[in-house]
HTML snippet that shows the backbone in 3Dmol.js (N, CA, C, O; Angstrom):
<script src="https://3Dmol.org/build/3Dmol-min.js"></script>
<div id="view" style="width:600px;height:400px;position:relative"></div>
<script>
const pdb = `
ATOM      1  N   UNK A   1     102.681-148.642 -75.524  1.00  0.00           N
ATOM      2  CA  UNK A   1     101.304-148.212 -75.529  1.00  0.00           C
ATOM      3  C   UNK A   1     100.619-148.848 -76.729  1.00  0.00           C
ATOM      4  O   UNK A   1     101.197-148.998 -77.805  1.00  0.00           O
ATOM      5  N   UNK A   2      99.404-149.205 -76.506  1.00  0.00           N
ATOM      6  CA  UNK A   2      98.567-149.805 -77.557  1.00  0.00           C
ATOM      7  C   UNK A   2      98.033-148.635 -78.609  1.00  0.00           C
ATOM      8  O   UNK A   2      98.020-147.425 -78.380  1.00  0.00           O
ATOM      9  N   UNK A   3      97.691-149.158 -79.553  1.00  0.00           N
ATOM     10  CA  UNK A   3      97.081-148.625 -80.770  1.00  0.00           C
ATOM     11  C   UNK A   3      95.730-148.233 -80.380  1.00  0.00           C
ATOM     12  O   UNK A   3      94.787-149.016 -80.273  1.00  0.00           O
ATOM     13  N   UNK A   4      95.681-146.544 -80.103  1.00  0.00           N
ATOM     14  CA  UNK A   4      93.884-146.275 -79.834  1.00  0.00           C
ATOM     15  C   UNK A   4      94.172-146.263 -78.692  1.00  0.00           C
ATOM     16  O   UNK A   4      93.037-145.880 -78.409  1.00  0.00           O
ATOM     17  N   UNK A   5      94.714-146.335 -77.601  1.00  0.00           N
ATOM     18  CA  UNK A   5      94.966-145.750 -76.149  1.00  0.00           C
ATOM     19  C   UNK A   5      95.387-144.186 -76.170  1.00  0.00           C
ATOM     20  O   UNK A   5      96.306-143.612 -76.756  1.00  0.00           O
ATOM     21  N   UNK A   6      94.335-143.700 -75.281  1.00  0.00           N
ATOM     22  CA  UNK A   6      94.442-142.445 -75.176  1.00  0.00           C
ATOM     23  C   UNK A   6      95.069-142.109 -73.356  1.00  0.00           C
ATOM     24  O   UNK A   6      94.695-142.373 -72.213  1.00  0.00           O
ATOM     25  N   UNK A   7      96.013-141.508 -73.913  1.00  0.00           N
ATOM     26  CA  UNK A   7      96.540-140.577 -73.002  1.00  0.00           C
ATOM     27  C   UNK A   7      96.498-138.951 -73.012  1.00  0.00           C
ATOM     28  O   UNK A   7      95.785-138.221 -73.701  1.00  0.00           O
ATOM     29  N   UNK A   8      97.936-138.442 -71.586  1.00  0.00           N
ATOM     30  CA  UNK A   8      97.961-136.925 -71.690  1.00  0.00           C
ATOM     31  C   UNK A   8      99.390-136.805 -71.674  1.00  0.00           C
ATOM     32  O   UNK A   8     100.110-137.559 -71.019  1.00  0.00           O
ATOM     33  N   UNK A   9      99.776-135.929 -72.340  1.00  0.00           N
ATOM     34  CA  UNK A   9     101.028-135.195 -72.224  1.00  0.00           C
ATOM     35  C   UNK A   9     101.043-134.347 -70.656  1.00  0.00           C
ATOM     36  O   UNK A   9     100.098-133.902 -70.005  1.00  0.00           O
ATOM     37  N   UNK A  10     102.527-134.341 -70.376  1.00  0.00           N
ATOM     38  CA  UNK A  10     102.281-133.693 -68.961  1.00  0.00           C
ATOM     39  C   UNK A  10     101.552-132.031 -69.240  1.00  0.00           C
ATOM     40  O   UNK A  10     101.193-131.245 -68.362  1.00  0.00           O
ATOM     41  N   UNK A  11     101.520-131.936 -69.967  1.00  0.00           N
ATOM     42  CA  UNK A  11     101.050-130.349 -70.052  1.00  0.00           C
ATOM     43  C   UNK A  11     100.263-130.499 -70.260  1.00  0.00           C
ATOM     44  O   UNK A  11      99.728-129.533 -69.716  1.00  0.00           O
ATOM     45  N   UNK A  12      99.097-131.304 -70.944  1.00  0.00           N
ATOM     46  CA  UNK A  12      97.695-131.422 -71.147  1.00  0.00           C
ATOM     47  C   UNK A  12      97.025-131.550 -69.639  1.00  0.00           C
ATOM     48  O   UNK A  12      95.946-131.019 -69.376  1.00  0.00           O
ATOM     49  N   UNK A  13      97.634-132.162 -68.872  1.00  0.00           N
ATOM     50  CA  UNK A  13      96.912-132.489 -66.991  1.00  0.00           C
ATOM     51  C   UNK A  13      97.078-131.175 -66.092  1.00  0.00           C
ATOM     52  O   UNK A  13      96.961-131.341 -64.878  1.00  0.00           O
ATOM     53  N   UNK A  14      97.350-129.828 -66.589  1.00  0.00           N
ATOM     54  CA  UNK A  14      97.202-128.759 -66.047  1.00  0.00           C
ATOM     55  C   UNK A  14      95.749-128.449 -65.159  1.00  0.00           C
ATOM     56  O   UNK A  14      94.725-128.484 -65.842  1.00  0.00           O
ATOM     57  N   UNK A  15      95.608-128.191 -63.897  1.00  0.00           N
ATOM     58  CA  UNK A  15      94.731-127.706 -63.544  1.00  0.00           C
ATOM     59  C   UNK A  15      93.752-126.208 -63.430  1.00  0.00           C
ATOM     60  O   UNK A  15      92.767-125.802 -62.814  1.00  0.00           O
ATOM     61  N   UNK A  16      94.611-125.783 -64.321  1.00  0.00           N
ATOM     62  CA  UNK A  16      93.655-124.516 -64.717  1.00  0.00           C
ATOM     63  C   UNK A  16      94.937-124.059 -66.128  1.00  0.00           C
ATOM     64  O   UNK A  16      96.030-124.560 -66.388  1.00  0.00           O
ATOM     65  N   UNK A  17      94.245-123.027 -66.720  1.00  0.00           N
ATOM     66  CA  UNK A  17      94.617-122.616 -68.110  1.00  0.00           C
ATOM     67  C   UNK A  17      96.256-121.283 -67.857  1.00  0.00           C
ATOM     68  O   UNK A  17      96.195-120.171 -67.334  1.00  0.00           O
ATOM     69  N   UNK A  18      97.114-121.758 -68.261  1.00  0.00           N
ATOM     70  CA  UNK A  18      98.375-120.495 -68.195  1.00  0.00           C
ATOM     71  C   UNK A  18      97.641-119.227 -68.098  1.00  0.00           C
ATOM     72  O   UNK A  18      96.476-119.088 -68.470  1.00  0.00           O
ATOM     73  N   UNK A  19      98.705-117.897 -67.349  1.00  0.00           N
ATOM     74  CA  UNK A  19      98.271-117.020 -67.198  1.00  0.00           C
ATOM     75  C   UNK A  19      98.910-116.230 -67.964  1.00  0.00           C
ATOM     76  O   UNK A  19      99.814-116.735 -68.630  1.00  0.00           O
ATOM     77  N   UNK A  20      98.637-114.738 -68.108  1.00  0.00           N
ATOM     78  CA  UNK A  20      98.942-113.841 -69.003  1.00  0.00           C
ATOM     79  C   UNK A  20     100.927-113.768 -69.102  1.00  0.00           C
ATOM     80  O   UNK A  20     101.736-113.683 -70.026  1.00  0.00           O
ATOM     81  N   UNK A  21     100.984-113.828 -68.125  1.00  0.00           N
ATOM     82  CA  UNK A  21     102.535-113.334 -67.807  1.00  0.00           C
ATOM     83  C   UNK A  21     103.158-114.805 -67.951  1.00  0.00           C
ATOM     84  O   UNK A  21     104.381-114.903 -67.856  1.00  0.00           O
ATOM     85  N   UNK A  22     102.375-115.974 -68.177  1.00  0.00           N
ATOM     86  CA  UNK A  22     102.891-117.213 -68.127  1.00  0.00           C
ATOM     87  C   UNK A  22     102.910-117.809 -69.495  1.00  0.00           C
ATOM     88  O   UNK A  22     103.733-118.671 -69.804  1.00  0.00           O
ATOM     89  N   UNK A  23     101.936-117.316 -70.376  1.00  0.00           N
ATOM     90  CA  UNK A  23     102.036-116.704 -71.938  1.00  0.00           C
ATOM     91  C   UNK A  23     102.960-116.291 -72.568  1.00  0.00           C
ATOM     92  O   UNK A  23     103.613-116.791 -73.485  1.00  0.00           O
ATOM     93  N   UNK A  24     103.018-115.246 -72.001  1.00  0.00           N
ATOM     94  CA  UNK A  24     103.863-114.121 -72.425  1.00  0.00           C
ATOM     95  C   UNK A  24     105.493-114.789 -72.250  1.00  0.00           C
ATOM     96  O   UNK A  24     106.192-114.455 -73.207  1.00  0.00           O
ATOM     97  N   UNK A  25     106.140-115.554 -71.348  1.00  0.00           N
ATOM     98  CA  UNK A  25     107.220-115.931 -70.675  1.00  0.00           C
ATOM     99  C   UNK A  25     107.436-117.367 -71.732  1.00  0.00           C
ATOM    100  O   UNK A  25     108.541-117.902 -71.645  1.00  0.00           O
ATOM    101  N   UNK A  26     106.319-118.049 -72.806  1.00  0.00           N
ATOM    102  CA  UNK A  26     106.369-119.317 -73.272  1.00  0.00           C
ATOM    103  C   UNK A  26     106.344-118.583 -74.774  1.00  0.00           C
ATOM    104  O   UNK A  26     106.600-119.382 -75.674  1.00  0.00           O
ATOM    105  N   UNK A  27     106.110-117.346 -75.174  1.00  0.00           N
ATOM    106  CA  UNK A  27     106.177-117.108 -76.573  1.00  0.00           C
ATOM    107  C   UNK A  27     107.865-116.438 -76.650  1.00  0.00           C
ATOM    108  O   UNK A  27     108.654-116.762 -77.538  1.00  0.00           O
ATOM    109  N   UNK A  28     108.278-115.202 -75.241  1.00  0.00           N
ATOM    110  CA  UNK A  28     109.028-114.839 -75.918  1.00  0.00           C
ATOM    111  C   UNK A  28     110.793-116.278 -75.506  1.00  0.00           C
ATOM    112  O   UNK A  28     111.906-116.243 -76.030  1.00  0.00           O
ATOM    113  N   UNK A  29     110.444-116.926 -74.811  1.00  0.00           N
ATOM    114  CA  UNK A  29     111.280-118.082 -74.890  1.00  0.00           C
ATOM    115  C   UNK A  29     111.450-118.757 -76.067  1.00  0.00           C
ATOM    116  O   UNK A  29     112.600-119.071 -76.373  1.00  0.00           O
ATOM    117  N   UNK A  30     110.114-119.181 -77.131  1.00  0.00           N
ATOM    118  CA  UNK A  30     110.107-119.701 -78.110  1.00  0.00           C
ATOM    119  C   UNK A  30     110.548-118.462 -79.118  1.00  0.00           C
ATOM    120  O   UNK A  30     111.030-118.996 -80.117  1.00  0.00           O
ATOM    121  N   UNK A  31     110.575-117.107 -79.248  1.00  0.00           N
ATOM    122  CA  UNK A  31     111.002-116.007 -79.965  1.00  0.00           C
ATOM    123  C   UNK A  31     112.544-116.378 -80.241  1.00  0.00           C
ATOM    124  O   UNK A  31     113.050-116.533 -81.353  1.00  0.00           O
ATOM    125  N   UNK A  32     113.268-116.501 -78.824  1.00  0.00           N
ATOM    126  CA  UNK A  32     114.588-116.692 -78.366  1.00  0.00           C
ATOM    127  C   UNK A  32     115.433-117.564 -79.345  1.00  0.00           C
ATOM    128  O   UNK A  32     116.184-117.368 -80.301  1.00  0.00           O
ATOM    129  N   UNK A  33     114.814-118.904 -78.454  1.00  0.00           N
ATOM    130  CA  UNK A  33     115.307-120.140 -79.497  1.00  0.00           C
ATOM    131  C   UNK A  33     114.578-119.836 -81.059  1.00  0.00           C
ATOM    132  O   UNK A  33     115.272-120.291 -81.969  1.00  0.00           O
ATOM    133  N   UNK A  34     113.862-119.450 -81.318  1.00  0.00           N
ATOM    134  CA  UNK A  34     114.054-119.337 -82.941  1.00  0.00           C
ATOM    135  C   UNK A  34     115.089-118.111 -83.114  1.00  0.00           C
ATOM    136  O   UNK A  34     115.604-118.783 -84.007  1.00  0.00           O
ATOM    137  N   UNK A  35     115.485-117.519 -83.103  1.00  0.00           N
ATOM    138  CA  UNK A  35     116.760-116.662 -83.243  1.00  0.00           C
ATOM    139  C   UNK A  35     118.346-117.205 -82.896  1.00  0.00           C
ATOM    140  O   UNK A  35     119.425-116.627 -83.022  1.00  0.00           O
ATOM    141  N   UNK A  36     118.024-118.484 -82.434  1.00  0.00           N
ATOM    142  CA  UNK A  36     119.471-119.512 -81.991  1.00  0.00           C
ATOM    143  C   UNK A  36     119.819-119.508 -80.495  1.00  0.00           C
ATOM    144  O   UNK A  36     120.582-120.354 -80.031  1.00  0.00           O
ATOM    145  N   UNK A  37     119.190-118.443 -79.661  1.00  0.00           N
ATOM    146  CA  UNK A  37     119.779-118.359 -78.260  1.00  0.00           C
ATOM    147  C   UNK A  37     119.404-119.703 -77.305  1.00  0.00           C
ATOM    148  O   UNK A  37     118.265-120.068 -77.015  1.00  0.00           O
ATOM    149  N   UNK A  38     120.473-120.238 -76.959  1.00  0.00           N
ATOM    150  CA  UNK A  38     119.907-121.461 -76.485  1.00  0.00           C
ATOM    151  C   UNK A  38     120.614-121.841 -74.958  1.00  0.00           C
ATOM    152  O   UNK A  38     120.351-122.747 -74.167  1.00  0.00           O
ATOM    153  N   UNK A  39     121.716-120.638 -74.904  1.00  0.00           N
ATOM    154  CA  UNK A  39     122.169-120.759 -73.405  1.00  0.00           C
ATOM    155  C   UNK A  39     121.905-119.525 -72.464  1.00  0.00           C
ATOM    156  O   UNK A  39     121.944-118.313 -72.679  1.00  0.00           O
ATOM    157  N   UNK A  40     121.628-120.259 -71.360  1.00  0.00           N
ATOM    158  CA  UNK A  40     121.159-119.565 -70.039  1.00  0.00           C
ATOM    159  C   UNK A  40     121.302-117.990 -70.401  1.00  0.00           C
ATOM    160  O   UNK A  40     120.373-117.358 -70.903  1.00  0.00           O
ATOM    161  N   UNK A  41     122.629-117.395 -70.076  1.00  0.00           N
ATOM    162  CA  UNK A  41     123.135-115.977 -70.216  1.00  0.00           C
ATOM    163  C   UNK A  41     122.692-115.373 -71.182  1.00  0.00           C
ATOM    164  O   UNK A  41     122.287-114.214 -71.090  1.00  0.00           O
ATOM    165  N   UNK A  42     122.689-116.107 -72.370  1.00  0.00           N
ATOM    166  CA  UNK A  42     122.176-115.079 -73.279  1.00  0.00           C
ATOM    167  C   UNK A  42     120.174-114.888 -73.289  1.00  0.00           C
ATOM    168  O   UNK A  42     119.591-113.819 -73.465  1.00  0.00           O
ATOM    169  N   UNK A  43     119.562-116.128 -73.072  1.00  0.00           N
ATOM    170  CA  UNK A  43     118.144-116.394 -72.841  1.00  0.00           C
ATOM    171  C   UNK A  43     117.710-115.376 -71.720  1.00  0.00           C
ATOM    172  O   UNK A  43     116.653-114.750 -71.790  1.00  0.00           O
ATOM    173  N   UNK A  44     118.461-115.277 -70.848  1.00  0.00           N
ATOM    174  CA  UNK A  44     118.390-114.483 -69.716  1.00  0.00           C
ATOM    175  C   UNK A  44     118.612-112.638 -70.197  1.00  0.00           C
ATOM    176  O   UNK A  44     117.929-111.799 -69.609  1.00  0.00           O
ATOM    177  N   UNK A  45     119.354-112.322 -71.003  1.00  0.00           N
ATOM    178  CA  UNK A  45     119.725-111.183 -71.706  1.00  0.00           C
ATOM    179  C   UNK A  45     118.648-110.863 -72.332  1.00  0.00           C
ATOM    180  O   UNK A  45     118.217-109.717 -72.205  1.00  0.00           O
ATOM    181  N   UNK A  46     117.932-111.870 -73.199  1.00  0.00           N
ATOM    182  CA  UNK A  46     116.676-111.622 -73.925  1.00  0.00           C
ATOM    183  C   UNK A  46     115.539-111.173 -73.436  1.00  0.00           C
ATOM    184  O   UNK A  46     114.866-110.354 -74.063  1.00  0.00           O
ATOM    185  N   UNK A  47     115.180-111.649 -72.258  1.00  0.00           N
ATOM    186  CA  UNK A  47     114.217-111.795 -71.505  1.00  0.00           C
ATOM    187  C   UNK A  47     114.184-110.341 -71.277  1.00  0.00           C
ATOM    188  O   UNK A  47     113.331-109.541 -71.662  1.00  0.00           O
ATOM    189  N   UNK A  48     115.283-110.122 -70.567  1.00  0.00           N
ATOM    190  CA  UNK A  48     115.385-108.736 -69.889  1.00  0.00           C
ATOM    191  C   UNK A  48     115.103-107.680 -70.971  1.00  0.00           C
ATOM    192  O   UNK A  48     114.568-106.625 -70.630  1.00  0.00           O
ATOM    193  N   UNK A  49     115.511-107.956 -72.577  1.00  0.00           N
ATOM    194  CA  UNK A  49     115.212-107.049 -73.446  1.00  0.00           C
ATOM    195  C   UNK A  49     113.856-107.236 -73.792  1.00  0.00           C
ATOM    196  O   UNK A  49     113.001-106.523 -73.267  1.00  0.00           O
ATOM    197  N   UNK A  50     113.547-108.131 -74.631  1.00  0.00           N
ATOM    198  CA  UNK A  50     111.969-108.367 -74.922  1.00  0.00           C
ATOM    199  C   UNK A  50     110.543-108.379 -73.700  1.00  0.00           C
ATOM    200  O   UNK A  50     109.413-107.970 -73.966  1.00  0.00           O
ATOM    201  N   UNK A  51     110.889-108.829 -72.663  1.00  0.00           N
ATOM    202  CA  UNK A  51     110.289-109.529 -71.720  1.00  0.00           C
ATOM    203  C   UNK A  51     109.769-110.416 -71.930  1.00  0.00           C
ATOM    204  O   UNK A  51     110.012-110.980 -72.997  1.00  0.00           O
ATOM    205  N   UNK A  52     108.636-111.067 -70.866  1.00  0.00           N
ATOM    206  CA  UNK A  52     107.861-110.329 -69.879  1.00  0.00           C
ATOM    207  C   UNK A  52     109.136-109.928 -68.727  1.00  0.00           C
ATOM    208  O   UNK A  52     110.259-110.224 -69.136  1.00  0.00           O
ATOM    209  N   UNK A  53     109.076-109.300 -67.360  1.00  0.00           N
ATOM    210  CA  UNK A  53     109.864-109.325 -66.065  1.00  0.00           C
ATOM    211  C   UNK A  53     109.815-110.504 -65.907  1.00  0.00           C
ATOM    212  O   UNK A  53     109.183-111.328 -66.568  1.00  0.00           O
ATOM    213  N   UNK A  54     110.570-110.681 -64.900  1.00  0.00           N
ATOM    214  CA  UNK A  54     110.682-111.908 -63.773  1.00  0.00           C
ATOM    215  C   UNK A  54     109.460-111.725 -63.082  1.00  0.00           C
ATOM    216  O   UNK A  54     108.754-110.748 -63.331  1.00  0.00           O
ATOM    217  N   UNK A  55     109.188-112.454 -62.354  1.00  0.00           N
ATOM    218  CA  UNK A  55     107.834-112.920 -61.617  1.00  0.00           C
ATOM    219  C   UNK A  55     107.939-111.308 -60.146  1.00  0.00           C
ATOM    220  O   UNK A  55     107.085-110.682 -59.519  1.00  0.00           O
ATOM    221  N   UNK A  56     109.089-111.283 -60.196  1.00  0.00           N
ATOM    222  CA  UNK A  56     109.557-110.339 -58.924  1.00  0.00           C
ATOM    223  C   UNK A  56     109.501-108.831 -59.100  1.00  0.00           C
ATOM    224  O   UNK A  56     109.659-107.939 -58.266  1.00  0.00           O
ATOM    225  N   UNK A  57     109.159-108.760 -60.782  1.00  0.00           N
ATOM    226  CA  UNK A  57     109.050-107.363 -61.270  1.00  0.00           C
ATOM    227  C   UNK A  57     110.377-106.890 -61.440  1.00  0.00           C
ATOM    228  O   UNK A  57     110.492-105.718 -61.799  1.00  0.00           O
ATOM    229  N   UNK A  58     111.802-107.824 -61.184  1.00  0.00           N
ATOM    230  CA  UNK A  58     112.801-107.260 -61.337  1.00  0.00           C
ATOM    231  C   UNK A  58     113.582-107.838 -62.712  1.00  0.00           C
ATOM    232  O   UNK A  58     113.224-108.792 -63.402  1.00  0.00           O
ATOM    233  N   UNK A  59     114.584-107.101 -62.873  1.00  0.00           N
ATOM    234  CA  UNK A  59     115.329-107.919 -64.544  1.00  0.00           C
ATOM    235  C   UNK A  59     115.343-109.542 -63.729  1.00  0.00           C
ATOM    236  O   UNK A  59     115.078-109.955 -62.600  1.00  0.00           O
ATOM    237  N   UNK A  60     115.900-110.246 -65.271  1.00  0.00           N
ATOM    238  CA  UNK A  60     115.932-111.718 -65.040  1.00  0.00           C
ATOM    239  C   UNK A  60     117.393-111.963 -64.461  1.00  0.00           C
ATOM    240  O   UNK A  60     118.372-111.255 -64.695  1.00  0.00           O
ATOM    241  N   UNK A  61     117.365-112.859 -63.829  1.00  0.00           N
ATOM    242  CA  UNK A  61     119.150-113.191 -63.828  1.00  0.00           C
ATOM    243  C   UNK A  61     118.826-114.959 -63.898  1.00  0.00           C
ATOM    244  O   UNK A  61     117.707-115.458 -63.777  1.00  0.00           O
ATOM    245  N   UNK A  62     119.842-115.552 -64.075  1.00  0.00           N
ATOM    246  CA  UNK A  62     120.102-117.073 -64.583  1.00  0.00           C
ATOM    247  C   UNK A  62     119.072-117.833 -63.354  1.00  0.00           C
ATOM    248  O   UNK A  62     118.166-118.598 -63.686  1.00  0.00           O
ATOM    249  N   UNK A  63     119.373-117.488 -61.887  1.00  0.00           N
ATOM    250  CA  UNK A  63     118.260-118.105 -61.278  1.00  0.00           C
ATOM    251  C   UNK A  63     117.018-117.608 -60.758  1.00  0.00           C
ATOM    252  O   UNK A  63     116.424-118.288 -59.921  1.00  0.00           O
ATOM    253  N   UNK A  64     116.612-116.661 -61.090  1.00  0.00           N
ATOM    254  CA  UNK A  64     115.298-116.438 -61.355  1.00  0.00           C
ATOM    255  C   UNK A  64     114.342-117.005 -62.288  1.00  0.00           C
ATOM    256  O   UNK A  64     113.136-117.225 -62.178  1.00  0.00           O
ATOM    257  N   UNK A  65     115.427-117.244 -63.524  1.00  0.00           N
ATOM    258  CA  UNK A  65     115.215-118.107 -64.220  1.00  0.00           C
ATOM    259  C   UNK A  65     114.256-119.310 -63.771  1.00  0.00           C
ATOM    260  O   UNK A  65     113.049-119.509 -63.638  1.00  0.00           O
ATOM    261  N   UNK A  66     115.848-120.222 -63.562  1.00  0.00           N
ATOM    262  CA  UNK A  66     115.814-121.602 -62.756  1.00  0.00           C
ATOM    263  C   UNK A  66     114.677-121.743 -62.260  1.00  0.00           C
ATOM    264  O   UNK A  66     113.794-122.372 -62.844  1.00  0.00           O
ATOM    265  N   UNK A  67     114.457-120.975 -60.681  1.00  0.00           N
ATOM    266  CA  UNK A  67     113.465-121.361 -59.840  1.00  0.00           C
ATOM    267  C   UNK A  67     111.988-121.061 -60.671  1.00  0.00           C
ATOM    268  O   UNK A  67     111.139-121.924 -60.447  1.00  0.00           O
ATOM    269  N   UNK A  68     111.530-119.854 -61.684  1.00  0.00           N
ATOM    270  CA  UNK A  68     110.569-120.260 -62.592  1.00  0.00           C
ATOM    271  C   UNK A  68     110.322-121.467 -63.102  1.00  0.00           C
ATOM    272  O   UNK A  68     109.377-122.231 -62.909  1.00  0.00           O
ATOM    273  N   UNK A  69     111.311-121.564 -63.802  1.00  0.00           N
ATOM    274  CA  UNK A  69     110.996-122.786 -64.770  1.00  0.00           C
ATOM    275  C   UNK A  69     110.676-123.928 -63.426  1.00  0.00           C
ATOM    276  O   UNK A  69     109.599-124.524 -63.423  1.00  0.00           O
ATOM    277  N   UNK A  70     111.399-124.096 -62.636  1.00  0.00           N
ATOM    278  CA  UNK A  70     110.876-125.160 -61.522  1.00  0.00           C
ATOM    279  C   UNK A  70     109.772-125.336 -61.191  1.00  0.00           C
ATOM    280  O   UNK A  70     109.100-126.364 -61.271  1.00  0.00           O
ATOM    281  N   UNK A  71     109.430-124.034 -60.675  1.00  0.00           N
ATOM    282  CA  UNK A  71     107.725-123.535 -60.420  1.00  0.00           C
ATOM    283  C   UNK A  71     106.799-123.821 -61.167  1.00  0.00           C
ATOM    284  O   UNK A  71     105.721-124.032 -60.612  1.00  0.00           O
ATOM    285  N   UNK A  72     106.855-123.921 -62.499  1.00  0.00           N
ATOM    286  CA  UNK A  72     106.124-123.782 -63.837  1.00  0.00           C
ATOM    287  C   UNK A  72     106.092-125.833 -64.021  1.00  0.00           C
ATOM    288  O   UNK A  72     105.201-126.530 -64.508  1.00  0.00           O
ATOM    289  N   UNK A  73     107.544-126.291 -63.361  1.00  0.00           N
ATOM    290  CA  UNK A  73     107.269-127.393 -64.119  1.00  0.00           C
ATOM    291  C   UNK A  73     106.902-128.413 -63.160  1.00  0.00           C
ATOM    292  O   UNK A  73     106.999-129.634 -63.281  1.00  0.00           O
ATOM    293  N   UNK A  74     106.371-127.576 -61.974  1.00  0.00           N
ATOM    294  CA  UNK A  74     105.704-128.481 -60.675  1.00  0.00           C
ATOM    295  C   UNK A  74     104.781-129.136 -60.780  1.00  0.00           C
ATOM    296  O   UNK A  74     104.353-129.760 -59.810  1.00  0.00           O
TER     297      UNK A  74
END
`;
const viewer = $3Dmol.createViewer("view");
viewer.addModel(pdb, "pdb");
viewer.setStyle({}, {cartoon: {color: "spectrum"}});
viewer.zoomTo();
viewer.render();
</script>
């Protein structure tokens, strides 16, 4: 890339602004990993303690996870 070319990060080309529960799901993830948790089971443990829910209103499990983050990174 040239010097003074402006681009976007893939997250800057969002078509509308995150939602409350989609907030909420990107702070306490970043809560997580600053405390060291960095694999699935335990990230998934957290979730369920801190929150937000799963999208389903039910606890998290590893692929509820998954298919979020998929969803999110469509």
């Amino acid at each position: 890339m040239h010097p003074g070319t402006l681009y976007n990060e893939t997250h800057q080309t969002r078509s509308n602004e995150p939602t409350a529960h989609e907030s909420l799901l990107g702070d306490s993830i970043e809560r997580a990993y600053a405390q060291g948790i960095h694999d699935l089971e335990a990230l998934v443990n957290y979730l369920n303690q801190a929150g937000p829910p799963a999208p389903n209103g039910e606890p998290w499990t590893g692929e509820t996870f998954k298919k979020e983050m998929a969803r999110l990174g469509a």
